[in-house]
C-alpha positions as CSV (number, residue, x, y, z in Angstrom):
1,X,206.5,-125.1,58.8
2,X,206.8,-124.5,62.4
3,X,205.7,-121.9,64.5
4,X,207.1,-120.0,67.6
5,X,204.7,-118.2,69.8
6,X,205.8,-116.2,72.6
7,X,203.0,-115.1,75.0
8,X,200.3,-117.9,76.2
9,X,197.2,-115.1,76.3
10,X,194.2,-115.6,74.7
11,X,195.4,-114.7,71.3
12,X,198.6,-117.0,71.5
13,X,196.3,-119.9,72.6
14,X,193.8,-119.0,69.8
15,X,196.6,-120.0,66.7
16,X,198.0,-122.8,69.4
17,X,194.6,-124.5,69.2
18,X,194.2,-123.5,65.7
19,X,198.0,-124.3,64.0
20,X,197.0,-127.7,66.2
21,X,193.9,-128.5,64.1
22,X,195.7,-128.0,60.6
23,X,198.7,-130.3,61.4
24,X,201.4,-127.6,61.8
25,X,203.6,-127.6,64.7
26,X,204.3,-124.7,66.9
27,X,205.7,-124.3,70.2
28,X,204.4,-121.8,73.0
29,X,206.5,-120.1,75.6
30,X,205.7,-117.8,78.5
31,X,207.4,-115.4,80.8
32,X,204.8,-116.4,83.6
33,X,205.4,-119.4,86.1
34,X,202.3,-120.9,85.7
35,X,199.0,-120.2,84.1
36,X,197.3,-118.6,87.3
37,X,200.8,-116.3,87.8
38,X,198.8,-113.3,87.8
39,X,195.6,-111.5,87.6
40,X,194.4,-110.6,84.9
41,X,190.6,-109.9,85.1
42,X,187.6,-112.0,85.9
43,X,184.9,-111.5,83.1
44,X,184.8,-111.7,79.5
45,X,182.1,-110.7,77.1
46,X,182.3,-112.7,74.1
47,X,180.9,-111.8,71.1
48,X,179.8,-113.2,67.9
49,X,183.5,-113.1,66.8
50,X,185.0,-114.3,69.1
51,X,182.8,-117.2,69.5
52,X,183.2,-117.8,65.7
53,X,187.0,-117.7,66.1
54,X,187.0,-120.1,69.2
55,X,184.5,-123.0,67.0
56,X,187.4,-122.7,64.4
57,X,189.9,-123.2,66.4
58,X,188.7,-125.6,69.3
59,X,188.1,-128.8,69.1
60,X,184.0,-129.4,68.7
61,X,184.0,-131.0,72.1
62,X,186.0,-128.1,73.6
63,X,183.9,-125.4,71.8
64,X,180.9,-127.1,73.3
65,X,182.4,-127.4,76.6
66,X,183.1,-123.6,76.6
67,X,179.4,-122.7,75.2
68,X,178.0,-124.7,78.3
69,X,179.9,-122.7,81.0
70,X,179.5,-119.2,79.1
71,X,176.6,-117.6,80.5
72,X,173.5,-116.2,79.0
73,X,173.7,-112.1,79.9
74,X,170.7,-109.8,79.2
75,X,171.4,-108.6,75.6
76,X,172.1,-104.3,76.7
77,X,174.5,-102.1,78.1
78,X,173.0,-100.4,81.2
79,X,174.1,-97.1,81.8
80,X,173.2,-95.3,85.1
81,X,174.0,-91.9,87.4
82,X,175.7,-92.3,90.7
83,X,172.3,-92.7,92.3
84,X,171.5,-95.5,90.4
85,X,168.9,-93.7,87.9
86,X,168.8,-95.4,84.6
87,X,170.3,-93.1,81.7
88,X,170.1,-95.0,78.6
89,X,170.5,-98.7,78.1
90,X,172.1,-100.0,74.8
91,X,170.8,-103.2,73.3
92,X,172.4,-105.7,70.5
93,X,170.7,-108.7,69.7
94,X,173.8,-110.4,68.5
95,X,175.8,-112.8,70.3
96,X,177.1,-112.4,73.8
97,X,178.0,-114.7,76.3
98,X,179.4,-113.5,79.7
99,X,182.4,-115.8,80.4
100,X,184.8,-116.6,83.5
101,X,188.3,-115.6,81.9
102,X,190.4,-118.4,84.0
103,X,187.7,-121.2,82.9
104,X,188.0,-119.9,79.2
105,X,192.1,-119.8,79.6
106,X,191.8,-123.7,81.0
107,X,189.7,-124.7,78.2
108,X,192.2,-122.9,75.6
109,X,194.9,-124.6,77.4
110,X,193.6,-128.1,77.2
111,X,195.9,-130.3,74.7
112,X,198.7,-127.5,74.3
113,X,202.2,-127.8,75.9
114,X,203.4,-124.5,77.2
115,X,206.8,-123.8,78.2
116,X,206.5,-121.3,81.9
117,X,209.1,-119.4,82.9
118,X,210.7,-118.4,79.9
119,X,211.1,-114.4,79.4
120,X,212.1,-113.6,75.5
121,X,215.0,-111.0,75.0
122,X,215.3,-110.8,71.4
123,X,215.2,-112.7,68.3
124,X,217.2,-113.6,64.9
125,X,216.2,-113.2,61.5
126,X,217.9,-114.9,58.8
127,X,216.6,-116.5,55.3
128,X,215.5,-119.6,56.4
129,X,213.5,-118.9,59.8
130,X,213.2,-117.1,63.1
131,X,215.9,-117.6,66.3
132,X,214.0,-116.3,69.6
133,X,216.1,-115.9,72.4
134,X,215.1,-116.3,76.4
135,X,217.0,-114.8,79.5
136,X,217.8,-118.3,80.6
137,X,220.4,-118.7,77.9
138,X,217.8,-121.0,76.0
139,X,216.7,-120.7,72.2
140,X,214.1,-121.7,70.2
141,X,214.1,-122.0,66.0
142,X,210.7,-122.0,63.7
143,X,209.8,-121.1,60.3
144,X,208.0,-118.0,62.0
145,X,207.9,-115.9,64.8
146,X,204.8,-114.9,66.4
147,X,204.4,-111.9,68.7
148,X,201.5,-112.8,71.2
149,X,203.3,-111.3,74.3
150,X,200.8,-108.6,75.4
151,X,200.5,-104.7,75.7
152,X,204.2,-104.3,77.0
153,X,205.4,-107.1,73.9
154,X,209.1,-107.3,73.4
155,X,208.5,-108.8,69.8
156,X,207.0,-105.7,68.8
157,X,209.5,-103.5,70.7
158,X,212.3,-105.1,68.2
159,X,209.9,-105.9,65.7
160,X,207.7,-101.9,64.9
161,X,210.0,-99.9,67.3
162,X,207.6,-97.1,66.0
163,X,204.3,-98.5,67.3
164,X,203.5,-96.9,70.4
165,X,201.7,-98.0,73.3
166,X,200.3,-95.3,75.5
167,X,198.7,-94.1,78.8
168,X,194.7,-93.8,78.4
169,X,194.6,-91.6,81.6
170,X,192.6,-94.1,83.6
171,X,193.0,-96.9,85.7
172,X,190.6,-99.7,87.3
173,X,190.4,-101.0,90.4
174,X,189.5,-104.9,89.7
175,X,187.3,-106.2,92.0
176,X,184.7,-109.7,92.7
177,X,181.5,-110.4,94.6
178,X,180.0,-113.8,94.9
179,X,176.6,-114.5,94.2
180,X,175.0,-114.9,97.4
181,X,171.6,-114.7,98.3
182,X,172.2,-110.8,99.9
183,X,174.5,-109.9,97.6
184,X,172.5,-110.9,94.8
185,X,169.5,-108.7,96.2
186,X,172.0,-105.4,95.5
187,X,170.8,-105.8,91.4
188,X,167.8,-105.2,89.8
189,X,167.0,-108.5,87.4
190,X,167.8,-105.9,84.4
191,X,171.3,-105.7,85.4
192,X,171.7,-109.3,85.0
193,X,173.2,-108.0,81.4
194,X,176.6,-107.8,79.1
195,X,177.6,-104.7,81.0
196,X,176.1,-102.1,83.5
197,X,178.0,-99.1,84.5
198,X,177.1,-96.2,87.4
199,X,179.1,-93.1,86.3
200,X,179.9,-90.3,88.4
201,X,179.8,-86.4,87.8
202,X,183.8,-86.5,87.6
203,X,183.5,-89.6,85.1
204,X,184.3,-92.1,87.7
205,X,183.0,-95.4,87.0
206,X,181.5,-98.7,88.7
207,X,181.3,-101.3,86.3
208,X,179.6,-104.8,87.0
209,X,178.4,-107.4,84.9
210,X,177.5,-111.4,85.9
211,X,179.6,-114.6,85.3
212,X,177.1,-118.0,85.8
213,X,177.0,-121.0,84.7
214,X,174.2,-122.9,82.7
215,X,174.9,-126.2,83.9
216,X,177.2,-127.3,86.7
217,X,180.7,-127.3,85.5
218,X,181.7,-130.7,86.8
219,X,178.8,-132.4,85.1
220,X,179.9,-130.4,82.2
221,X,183.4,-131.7,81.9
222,X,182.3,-135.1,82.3
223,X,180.3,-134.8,79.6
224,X,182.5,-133.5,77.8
225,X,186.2,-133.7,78.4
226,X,186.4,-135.8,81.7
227,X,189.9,-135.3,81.3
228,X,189.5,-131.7,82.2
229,X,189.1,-130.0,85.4
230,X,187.8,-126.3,85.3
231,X,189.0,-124.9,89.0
232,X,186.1,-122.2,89.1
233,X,182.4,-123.3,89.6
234,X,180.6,-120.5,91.7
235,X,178.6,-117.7,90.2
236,X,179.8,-114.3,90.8
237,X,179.5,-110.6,89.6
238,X,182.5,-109.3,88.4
239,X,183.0,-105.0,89.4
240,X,185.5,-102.9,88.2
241,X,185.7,-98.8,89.9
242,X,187.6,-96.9,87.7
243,X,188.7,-93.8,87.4
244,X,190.9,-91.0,85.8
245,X,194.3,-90.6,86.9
246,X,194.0,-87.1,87.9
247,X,190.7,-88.1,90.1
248,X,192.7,-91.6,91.7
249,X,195.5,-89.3,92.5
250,X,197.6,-92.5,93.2
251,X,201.0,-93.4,90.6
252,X,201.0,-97.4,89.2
253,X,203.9,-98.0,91.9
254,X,201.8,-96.5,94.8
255,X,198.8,-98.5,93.5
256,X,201.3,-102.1,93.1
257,X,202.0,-101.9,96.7
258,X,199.0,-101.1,98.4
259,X,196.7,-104.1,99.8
260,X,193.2,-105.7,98.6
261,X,191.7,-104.3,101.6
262,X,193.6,-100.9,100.8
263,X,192.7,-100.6,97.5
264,X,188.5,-101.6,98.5
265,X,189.4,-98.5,100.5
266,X,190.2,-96.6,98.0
267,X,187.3,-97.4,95.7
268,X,185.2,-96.8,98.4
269,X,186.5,-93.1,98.6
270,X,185.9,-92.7,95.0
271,X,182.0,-93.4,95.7
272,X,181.7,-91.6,98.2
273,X,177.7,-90.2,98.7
274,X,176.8,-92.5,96.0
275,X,174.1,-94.8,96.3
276,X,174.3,-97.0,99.1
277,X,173.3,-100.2,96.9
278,X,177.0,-99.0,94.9
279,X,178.9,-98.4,97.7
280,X,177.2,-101.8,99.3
281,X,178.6,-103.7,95.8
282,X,181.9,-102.2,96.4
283,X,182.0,-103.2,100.2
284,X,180.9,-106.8,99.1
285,X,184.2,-107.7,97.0
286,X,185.4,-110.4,97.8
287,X,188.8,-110.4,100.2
288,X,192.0,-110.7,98.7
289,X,190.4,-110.6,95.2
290,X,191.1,-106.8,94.2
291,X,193.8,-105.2,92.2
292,X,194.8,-102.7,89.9
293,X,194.6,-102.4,86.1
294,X,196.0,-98.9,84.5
295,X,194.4,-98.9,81.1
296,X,197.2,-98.2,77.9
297,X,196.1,-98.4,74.2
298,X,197.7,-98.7,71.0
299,X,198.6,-95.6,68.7
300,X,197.4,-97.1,65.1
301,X,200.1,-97.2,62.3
302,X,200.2,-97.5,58.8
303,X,200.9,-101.2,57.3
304,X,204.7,-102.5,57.3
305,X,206.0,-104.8,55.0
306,X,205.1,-108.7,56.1
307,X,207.9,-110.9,57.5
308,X,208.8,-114.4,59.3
309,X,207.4,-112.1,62.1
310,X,204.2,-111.1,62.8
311,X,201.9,-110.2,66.0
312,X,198.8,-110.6,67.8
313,X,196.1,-109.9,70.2
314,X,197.3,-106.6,73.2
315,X,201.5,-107.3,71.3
316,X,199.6,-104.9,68.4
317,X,196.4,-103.5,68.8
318,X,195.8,-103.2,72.9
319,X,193.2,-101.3,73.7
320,X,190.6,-100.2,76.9
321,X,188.1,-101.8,77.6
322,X,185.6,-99.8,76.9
323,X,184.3,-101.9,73.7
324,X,184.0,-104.8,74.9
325,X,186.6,-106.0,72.0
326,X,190.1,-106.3,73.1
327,X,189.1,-110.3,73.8
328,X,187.8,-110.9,70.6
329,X,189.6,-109.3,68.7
330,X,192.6,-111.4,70.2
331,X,190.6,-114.5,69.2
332,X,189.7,-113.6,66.2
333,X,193.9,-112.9,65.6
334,X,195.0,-116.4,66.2
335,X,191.6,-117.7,64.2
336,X,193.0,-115.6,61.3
337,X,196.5,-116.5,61.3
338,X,196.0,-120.0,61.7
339,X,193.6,-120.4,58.8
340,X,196.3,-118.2,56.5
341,X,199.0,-120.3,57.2
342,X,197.4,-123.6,57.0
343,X,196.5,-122.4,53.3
344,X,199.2,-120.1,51.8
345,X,202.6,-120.2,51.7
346,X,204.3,-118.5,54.3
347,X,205.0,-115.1,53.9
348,X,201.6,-114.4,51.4
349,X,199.8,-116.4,55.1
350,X,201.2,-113.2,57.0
351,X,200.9,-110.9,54.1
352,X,196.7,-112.3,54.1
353,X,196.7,-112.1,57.9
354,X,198.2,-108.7,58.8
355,X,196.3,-107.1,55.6
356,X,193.0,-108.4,57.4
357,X,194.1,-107.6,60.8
358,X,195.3,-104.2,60.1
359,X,191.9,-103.0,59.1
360,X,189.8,-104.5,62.3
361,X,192.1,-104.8,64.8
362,X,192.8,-100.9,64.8
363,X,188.5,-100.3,63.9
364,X,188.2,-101.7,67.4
365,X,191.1,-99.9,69.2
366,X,189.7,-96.7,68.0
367,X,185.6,-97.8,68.6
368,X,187.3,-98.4,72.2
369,X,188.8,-94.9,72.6
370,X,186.2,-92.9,71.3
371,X,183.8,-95.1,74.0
372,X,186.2,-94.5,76.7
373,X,186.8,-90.9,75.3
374,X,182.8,-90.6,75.8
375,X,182.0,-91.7,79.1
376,X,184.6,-92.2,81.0
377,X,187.1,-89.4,80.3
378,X,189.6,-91.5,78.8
379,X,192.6,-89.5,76.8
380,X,191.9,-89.0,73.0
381,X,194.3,-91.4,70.5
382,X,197.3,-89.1,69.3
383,X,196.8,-88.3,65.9
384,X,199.2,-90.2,63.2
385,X,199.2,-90.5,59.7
386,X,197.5,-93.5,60.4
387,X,194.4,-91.6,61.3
């Protein structure tokens, strides 16, 4: 067996790291240049399934390297007014460690040989495997094909033509503030947590939650893997605004073009007679750091027959982020699918997988619009015969 993944995110990696451990070969490609191409986000909250999927798949030293530069947030959801009055906190005793998303994506990377650059156009399907095809003229042949190319995926575009992706009304405005001693005096120990959100009257949003370290990273790696070298090191508090479209008033092109500093700008609009603490967070981001996210979800549909193809992580089941999920439930994907087909034969592996998949992968994209649906105005999930 060999496998073909197309998309190096977190739930590509995942069954990279994972098909690695069980002896099966597999070959990554991505559209993107280079790992740092683009930004993507700056926090993660991991869970207790997504750490459970990362100790299968990791190596023990790399699991232990990313336990000891995941940090330690305050177990609750804060949830506050625009003037910074608490309105209910949520608290889960389970698992969660607050993690630097680039520093995760190194550690995921370590070992695996990714091929940059290279933009799928289509595949082949025939009896004995899977063709993929890239706009460079190249090709690439494996037993199966594996869709981990994100929210806008290609694979699935071929693959479930029917399985629509659509526009959850909302966008965020992506944002960073480093840990300073002044900047840190802007939050209240209690915020120190998962997640803490400020919401508006017109369900606008400022969202902020920590990324620290436990140890310092380079004594971490050298205990570790000394072969590795994490780039980021400094603590910081990672702050999303966010908004409804209608509110922003601003299209995704507008928004592409404007500037960091224009887009602070505009955030800074949107709280407007807030508190000044919020507004201080907002005027705190770091330069050059901002940018903008619309938020898009998955449309759940009913089970399709299992193939030599087969998708994971945003490719099927992207969601907002107002779960927490979308992360670990990519993690959990690749955990999944590596297990099944390091045990079954092939098409009863994908048959296992997508069975599993199915069921949770769509729980959470659901759980995540009915959150966003909640609090921040976010557009209700059309309504399919897949409920």
């Amino acid at each position: 067996m060999s496998v073909v993944i197309i998309g190096a995110g977190l739930g590509g990696l995942s069954l990279a790291q994972g098909l690695s451990r069980a002896g099966i070969p597999c070959q990554v490609y991505e559209r993107d240049a280079a790992p740092d191409a683009r930004l993507q986000g700056y926090r993660l909250h991991i869970n207790g399934a997504g750490d459970t999927a990362l100790h299968e798949v990791l190596r023990p030293e790399l699991h232990e390297l990313f336990r000891a530069t995941a940090g330690r947030a305050l177990p609750r959801t804060n949830v506050y007014d625009e003037r910074l009055s608490l309105v209910t906190t949520l608290v889960d005793e389970g698992t969660h460690l607050n993690v630097n998303r680039f520093t995760l994506r190194q550690i995921l990377l370590h070992g695996q040989e990714i091929r940059y650059g290279k933009r799928f156009t289509g595949y082949e399907l025939d009896e004995d495997g899977v063709t993929a095809h890239f706009a460079d003229g190249t090709s690439a042949r494996g037993t199966v094909l594996v869709g981990a190319d994100g929210v806008h995926s290609p694979v699935r575009q071929q693959y479930l033509p029917h399985a629509e992706v659509v526009d959850a009304g909302l966008v965020h405005l992506y944002g960073r503030i480093p840990l300073t001693g002044r900047t840190r005096a802007l939050f209240d120990p209690e915020m120190f947590a998962v997640f803490s959100m400020a919401i508006g009257p017109d369900r606008t949003m400022v969202g902020f939650a920590p990324v620290d370290y436990p140890e310092p990273v380079a004594e971490a790696c050298a205990r570790l893997v000394p072969q590795l070298r994490l780039r980021d090191h400094e603590p910081y508090m990672t702050c999303a605004v966010g908004a409804r479209r209608v509110v922003l008033g601003r299209s995704d092109a507008e928004l592409a073009a404007m500037s960091p500093a224009d887009l602070r700008e505009l955030a800074l609009g949107l709280v407007e007679g807030w508190h000044p603490r919020v507004r201080a967070m907002v005027e705190s981001w770091d330069a050059g750091a901002t940018f903008p996210q619309p938020i898009r979800t998955s449309v759940p549909i009913e089970p399709w027959t299992p193939s030599r193809v087969t998708l994971v992580g945003d490719a099927i089941h992207a969601m907002s982020p107002a779960a927490g999920a979308g992360a670990n439930t990519a993690l959990r994907d690749g955990a999944a699918l590596a297990s099944a087909l390091a045990g079954f034969p092939l098409l009863d592996a994908v048959a296992k997988y997508e069975s599993a998949m199915v069921g949770y992968g769509f729980a959470a994209v659901r759980e995540s619009a009915e959150n966003g649906r909640r609090y921040l105005g976010q557009h209700p999930l059309p309504v399919t015969a897949a409920g």
